[in-house]
PDB file as gemmi writes it, atoms N, CA and C in Angstrom:
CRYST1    1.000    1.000    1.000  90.00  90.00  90.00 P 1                      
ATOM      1  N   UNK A   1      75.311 -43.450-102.071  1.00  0.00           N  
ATOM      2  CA  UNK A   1      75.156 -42.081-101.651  1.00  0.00           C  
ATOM      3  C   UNK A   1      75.766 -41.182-102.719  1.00  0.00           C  
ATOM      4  N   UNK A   2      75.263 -40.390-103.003  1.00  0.00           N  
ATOM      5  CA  UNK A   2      75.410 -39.638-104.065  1.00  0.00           C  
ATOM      6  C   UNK A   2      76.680 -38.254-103.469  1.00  0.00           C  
ATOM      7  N   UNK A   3      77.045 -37.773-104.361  1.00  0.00           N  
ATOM      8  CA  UNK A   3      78.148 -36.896-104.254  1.00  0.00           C  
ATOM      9  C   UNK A   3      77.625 -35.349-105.297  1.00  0.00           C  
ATOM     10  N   UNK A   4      78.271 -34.138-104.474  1.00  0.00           N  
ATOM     11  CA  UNK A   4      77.393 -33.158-105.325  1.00  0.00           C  
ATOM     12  C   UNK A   4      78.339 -32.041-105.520  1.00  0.00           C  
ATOM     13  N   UNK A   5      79.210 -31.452-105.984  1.00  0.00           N  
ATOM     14  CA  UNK A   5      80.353 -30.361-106.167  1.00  0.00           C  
ATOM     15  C   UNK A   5      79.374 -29.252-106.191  1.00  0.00           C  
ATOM     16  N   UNK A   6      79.731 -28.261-105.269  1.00  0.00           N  
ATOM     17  CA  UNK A   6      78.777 -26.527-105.370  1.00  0.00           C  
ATOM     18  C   UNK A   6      79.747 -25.729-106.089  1.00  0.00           C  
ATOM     19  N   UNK A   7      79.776 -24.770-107.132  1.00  0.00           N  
ATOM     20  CA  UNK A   7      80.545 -23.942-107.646  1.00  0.00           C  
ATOM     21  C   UNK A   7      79.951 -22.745-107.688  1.00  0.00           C  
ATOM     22  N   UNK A   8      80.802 -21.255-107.853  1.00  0.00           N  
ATOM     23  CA  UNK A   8      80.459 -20.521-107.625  1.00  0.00           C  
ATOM     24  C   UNK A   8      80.068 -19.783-106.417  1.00  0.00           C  
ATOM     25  N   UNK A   9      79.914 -20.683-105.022  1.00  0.00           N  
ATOM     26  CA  UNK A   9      79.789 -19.820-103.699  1.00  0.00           C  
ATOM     27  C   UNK A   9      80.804 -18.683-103.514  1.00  0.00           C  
ATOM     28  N   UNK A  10      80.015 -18.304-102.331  1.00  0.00           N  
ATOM     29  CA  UNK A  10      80.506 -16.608-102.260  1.00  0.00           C  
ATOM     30  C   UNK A  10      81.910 -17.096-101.304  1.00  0.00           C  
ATOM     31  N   UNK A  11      82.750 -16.340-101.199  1.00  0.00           N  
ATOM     32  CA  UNK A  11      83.352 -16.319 -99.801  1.00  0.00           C  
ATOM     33  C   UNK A  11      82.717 -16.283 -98.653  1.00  0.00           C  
ATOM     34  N   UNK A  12      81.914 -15.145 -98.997  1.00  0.00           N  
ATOM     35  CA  UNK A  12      81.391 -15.170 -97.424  1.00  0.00           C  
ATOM     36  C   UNK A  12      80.290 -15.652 -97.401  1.00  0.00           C  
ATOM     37  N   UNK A  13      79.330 -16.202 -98.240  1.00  0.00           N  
ATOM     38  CA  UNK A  13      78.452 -17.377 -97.870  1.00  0.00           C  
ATOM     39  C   UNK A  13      79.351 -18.645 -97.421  1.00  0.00           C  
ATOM     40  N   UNK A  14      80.603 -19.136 -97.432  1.00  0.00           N  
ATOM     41  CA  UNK A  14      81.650 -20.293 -97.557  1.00  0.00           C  
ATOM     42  C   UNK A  14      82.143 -20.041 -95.770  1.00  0.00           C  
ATOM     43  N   UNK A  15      82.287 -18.679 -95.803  1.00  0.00           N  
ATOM     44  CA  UNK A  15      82.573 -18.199 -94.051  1.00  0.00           C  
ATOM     45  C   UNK A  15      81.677 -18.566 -93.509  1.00  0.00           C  
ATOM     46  N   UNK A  16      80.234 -18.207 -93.797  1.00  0.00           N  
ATOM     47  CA  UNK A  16      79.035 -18.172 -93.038  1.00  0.00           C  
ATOM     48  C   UNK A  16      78.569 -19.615 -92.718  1.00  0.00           C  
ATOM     49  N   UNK A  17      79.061 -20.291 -93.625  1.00  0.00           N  
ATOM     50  CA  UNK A  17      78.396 -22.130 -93.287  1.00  0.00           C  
ATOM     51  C   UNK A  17      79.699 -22.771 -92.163  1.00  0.00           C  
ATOM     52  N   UNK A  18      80.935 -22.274 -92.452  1.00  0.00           N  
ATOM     53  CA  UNK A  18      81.961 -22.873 -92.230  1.00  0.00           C  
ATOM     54  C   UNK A  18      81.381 -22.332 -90.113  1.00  0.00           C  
ATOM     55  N   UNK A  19      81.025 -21.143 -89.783  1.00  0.00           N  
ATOM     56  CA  UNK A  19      80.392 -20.671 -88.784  1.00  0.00           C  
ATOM     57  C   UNK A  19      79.291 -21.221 -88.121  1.00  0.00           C  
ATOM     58  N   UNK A  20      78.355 -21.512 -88.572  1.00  0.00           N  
ATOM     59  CA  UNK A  20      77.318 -21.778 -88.332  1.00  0.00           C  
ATOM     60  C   UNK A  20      77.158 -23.589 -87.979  1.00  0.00           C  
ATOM     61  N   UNK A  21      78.660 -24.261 -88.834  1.00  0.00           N  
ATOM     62  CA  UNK A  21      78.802 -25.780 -88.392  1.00  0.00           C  
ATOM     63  C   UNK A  21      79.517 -25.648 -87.578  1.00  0.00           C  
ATOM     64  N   UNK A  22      80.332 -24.969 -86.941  1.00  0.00           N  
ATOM     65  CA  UNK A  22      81.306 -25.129 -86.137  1.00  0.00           C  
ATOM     66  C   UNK A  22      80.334 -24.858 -84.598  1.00  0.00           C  
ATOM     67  N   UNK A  23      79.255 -23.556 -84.789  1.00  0.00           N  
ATOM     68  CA  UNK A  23      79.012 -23.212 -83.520  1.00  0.00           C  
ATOM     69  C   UNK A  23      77.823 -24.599 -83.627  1.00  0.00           C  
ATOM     70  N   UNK A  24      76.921 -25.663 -84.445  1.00  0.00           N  
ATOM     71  CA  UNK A  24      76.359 -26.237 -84.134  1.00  0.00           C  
ATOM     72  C   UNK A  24      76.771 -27.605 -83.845  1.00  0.00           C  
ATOM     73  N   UNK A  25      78.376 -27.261 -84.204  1.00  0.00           N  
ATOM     74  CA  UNK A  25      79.332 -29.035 -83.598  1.00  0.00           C  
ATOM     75  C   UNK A  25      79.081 -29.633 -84.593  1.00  0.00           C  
ATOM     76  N   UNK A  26      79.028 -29.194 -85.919  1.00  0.00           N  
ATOM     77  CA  UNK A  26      78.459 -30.420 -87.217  1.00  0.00           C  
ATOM     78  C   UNK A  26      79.897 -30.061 -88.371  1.00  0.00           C  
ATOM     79  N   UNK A  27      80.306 -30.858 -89.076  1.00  0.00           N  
ATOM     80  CA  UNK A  27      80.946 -30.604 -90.035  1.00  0.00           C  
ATOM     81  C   UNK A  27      80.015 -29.712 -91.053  1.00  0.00           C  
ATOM     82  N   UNK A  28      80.870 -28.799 -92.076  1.00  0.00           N  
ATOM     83  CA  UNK A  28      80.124 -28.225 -93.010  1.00  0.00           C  
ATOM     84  C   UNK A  28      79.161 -28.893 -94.120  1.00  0.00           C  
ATOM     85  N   UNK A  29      79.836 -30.379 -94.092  1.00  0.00           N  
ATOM     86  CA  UNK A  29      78.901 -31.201 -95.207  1.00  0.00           C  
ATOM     87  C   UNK A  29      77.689 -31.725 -94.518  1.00  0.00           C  
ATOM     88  N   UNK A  30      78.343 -32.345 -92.765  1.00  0.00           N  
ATOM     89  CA  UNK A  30      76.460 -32.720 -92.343  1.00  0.00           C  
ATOM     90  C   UNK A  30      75.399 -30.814 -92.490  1.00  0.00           C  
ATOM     91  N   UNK A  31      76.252 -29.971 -92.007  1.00  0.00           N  
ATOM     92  CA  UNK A  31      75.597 -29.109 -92.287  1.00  0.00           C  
ATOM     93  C   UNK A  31      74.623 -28.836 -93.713  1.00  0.00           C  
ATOM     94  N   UNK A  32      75.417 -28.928 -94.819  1.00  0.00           N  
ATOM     95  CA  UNK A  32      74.864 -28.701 -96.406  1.00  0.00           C  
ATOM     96  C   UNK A  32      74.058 -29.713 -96.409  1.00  0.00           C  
ATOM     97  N   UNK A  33      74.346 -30.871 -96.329  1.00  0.00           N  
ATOM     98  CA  UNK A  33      73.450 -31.935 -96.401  1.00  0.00           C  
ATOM     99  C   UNK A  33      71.972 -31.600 -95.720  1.00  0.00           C  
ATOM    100  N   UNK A  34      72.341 -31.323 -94.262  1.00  0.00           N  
ATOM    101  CA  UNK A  34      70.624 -30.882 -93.682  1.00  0.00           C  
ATOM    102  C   UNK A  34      70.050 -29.560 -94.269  1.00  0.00           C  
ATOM    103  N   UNK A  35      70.680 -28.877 -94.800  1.00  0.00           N  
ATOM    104  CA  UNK A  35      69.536 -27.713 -95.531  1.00  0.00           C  
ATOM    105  C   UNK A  35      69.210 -28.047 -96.298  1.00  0.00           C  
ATOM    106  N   UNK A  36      70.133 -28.676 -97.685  1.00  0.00           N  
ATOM    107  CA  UNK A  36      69.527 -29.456 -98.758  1.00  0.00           C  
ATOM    108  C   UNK A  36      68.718 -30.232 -98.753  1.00  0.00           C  
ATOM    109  N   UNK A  37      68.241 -31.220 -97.563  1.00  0.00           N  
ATOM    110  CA  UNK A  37      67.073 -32.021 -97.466  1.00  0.00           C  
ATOM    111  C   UNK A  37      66.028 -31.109 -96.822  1.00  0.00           C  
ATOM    112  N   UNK A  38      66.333 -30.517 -96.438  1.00  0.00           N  
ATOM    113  CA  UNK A  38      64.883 -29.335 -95.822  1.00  0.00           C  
ATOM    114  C   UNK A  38      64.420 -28.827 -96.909  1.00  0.00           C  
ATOM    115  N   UNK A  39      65.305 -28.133 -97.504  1.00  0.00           N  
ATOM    116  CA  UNK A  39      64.867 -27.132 -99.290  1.00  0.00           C  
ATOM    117  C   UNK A  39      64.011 -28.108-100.014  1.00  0.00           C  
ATOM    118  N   UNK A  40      64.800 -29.677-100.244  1.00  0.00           N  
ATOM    119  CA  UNK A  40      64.400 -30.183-100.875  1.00  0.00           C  
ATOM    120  C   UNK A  40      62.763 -31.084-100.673  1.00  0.00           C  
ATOM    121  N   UNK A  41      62.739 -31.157 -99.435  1.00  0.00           N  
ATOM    122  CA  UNK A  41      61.573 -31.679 -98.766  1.00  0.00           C  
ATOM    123  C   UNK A  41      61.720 -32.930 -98.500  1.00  0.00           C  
ATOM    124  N   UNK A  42      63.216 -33.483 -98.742  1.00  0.00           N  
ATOM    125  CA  UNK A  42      63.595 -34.810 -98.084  1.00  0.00           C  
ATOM    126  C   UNK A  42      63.848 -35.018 -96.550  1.00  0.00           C  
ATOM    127  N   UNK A  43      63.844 -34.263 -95.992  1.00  0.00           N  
ATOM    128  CA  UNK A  43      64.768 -34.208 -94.790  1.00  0.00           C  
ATOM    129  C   UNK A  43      64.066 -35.285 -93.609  1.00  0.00           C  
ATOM    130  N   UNK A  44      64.531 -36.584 -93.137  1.00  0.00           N  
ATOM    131  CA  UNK A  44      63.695 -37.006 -92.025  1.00  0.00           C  
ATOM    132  C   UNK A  44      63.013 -37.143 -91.253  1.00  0.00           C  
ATOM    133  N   UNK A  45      61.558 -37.730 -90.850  1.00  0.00           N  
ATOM    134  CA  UNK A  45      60.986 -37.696 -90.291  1.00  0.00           C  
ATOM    135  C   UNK A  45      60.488 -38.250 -89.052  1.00  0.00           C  
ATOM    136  N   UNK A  46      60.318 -37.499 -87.727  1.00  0.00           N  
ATOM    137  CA  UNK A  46      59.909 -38.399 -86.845  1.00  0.00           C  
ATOM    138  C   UNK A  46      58.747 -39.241 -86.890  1.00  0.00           C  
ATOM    139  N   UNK A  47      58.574 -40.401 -86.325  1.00  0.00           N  
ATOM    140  CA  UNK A  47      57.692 -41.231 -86.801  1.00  0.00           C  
ATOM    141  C   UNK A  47      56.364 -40.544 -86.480  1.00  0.00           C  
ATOM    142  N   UNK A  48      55.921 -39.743 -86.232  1.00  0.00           N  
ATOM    143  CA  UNK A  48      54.224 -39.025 -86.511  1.00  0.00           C  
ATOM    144  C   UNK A  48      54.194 -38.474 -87.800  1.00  0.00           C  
ATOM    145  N   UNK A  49      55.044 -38.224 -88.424  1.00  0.00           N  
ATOM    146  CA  UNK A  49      55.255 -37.403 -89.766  1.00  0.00           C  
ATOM    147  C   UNK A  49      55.896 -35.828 -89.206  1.00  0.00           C  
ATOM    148  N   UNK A  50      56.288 -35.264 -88.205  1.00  0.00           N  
ATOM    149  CA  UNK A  50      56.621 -34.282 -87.817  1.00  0.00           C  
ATOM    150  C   UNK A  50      58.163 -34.033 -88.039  1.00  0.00           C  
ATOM    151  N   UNK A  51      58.606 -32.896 -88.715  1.00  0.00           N  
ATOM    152  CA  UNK A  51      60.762 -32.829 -88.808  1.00  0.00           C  
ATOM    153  C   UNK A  51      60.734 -33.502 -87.322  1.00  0.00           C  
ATOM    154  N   UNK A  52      62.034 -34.467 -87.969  1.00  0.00           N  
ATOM    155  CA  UNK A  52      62.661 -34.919 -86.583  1.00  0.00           C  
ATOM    156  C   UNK A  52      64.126 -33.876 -86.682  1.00  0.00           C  
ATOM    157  N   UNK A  53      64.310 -33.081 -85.411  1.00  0.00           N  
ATOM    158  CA  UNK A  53      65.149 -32.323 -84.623  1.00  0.00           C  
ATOM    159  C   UNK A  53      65.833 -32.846 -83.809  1.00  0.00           C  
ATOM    160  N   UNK A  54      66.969 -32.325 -84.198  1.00  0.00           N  
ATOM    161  CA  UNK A  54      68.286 -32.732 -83.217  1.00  0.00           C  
ATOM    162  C   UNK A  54      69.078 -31.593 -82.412  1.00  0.00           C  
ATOM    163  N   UNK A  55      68.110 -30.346 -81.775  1.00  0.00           N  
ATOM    164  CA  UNK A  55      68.322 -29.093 -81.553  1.00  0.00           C  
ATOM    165  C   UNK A  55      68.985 -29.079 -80.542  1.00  0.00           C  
ATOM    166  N   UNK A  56      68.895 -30.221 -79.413  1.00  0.00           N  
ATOM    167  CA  UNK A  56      69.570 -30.677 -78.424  1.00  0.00           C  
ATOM    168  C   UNK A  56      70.319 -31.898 -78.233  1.00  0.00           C  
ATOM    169  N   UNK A  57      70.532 -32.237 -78.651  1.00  0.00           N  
ATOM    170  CA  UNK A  57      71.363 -33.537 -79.168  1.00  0.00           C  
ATOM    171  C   UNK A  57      72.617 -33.193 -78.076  1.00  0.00           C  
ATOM    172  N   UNK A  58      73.757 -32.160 -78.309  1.00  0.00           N  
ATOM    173  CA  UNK A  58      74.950 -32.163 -78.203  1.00  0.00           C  
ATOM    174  C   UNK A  58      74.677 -31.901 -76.403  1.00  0.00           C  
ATOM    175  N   UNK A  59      73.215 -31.517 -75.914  1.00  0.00           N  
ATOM    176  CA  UNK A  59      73.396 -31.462 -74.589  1.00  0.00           C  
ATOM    177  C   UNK A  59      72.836 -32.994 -73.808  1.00  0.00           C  
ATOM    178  N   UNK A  60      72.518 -33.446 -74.700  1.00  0.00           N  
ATOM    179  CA  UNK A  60      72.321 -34.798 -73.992  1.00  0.00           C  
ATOM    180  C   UNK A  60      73.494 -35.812 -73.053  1.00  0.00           C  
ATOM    181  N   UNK A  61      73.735 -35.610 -72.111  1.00  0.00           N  
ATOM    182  CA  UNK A  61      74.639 -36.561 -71.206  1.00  0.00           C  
ATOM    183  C   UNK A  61      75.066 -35.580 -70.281  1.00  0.00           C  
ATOM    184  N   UNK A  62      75.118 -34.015 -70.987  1.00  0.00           N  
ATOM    185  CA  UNK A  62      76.168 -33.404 -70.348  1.00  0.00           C  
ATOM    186  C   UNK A  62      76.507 -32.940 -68.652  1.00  0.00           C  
ATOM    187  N   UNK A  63      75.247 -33.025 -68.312  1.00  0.00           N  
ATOM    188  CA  UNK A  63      75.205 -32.388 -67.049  1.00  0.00           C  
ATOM    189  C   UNK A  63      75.673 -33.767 -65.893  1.00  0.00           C  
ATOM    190  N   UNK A  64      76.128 -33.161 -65.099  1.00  0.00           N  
ATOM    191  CA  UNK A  64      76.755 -34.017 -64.048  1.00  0.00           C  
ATOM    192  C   UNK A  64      75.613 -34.170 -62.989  1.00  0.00           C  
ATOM    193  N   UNK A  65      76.236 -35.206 -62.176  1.00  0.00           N  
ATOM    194  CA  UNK A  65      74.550 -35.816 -60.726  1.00  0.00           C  
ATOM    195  C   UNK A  65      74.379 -34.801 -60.565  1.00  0.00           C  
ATOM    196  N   UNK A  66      75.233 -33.760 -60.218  1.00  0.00           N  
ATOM    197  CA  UNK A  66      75.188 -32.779 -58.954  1.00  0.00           C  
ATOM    198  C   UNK A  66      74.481 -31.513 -59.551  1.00  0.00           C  
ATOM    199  N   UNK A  67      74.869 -31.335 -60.739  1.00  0.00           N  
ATOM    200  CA  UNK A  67      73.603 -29.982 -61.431  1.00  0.00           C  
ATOM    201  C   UNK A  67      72.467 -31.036 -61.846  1.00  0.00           C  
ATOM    202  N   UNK A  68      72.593 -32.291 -61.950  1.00  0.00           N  
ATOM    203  CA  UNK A  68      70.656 -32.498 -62.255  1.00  0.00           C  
ATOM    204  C   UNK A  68      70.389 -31.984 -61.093  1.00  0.00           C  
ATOM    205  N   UNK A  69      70.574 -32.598 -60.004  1.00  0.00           N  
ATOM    206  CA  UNK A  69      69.897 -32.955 -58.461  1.00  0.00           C  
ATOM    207  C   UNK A  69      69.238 -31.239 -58.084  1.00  0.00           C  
ATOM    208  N   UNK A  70      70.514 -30.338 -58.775  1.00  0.00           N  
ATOM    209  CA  UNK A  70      70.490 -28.921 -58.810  1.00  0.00           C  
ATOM    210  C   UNK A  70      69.197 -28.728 -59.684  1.00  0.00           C  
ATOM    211  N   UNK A  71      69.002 -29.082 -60.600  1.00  0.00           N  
ATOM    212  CA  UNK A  71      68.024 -28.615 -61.691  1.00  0.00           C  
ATOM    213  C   UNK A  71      66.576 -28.881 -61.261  1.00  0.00           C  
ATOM    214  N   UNK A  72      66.607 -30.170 -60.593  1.00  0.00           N  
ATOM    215  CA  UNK A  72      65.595 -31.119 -60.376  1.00  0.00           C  
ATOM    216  C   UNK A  72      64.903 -30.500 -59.150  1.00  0.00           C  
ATOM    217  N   UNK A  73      65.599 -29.683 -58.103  1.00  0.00           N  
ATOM    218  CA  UNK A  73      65.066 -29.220 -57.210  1.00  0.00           C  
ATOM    219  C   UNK A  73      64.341 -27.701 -57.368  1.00  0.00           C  
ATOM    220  N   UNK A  74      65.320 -26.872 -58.703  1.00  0.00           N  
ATOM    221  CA  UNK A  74      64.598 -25.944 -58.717  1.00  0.00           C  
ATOM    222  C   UNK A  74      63.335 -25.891 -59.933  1.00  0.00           C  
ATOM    223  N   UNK A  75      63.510 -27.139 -60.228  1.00  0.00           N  
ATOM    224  CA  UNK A  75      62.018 -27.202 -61.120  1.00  0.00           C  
ATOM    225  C   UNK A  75      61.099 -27.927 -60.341  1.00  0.00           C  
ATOM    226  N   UNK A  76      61.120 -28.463 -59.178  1.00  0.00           N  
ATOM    227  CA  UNK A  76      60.377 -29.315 -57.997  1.00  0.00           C  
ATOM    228  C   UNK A  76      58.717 -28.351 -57.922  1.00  0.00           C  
ATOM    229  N   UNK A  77      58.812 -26.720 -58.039  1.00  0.00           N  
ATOM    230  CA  UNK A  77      57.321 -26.091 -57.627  1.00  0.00           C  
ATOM    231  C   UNK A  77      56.721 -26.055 -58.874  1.00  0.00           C  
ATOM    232  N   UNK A  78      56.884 -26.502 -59.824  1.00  0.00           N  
ATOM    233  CA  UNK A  78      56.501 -26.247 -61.199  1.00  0.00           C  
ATOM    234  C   UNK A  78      55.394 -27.804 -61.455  1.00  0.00           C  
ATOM    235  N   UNK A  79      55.851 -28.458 -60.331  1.00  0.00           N  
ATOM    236  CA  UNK A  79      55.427 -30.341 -60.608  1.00  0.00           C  
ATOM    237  C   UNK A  79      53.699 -30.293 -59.730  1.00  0.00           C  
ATOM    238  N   UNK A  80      53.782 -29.129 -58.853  1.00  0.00           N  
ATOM    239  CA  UNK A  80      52.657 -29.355 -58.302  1.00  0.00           C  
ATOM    240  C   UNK A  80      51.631 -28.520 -59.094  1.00  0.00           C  
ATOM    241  N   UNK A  81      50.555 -29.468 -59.047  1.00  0.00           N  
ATOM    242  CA  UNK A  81      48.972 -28.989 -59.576  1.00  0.00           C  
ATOM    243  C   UNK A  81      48.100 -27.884 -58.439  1.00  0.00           C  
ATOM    244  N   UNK A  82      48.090 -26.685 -58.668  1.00  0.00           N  
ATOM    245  CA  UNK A  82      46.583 -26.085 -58.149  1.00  0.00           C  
ATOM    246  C   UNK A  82      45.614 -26.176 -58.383  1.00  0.00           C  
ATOM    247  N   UNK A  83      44.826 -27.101 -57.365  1.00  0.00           N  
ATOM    248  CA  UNK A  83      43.488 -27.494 -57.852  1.00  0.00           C  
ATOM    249  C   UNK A  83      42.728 -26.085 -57.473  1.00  0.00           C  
ATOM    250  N   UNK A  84      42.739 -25.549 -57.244  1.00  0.00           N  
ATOM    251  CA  UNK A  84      41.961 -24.144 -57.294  1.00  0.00           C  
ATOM    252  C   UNK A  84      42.038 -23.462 -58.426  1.00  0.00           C  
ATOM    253  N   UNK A  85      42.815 -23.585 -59.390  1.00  0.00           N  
ATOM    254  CA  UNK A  85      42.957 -23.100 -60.679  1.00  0.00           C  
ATOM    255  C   UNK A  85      42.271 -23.816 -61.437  1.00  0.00           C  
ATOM    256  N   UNK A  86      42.479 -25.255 -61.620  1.00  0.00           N  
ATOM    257  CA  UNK A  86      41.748 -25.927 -62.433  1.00  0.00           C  
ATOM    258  C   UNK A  86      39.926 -26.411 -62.077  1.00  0.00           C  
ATOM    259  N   UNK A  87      39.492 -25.716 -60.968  1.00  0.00           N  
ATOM    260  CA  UNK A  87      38.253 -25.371 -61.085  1.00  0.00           C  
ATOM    261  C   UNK A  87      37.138 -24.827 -61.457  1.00  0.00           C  
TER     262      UNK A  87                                                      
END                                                                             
């Protein structure tokens, strides 16, 4: 794995990353690392060829029985089909 020293950043471009990893839960280097493979056109792919995204990642597990069961009921009218619409 290769190693890469940046010189010359701004302060406040240096604030702005140091921000932007903290509110996405990533260190600043996984941060640099994923723009640099986007810029660069390396960045991972899900297996269709589509960016693979990790936009929700940090909410995965989080919710407890009792807000799914919560969630699950108020998305319950959304599950049924109107066949009068699709006529």
């Amino acid at each position: 794995m290769a190693a890469l020293a940046v010189r010359g950043l701004s302060a406040r471009t240096a604030r702005r990353l140091k921000e932007v990893a903290r509110k996405s839960g990533v260190s600043v280097n996984k941060l640099v690392v994923s723009v640099l493979e986007r810029a660069a056109g390396t960045a991972p792919v899900a297996p269709a060829g589509r960016p693979l995204h990790h936009d929700l990642d940090e909410l995965l597990g989080t919710w407890s029985e009792a807000q799914h069961r919560a969630f699950s009921r108020a998305v319950r009218a959304f599950e049924r089909i109107d066949d009068e619409m699709w006529k």
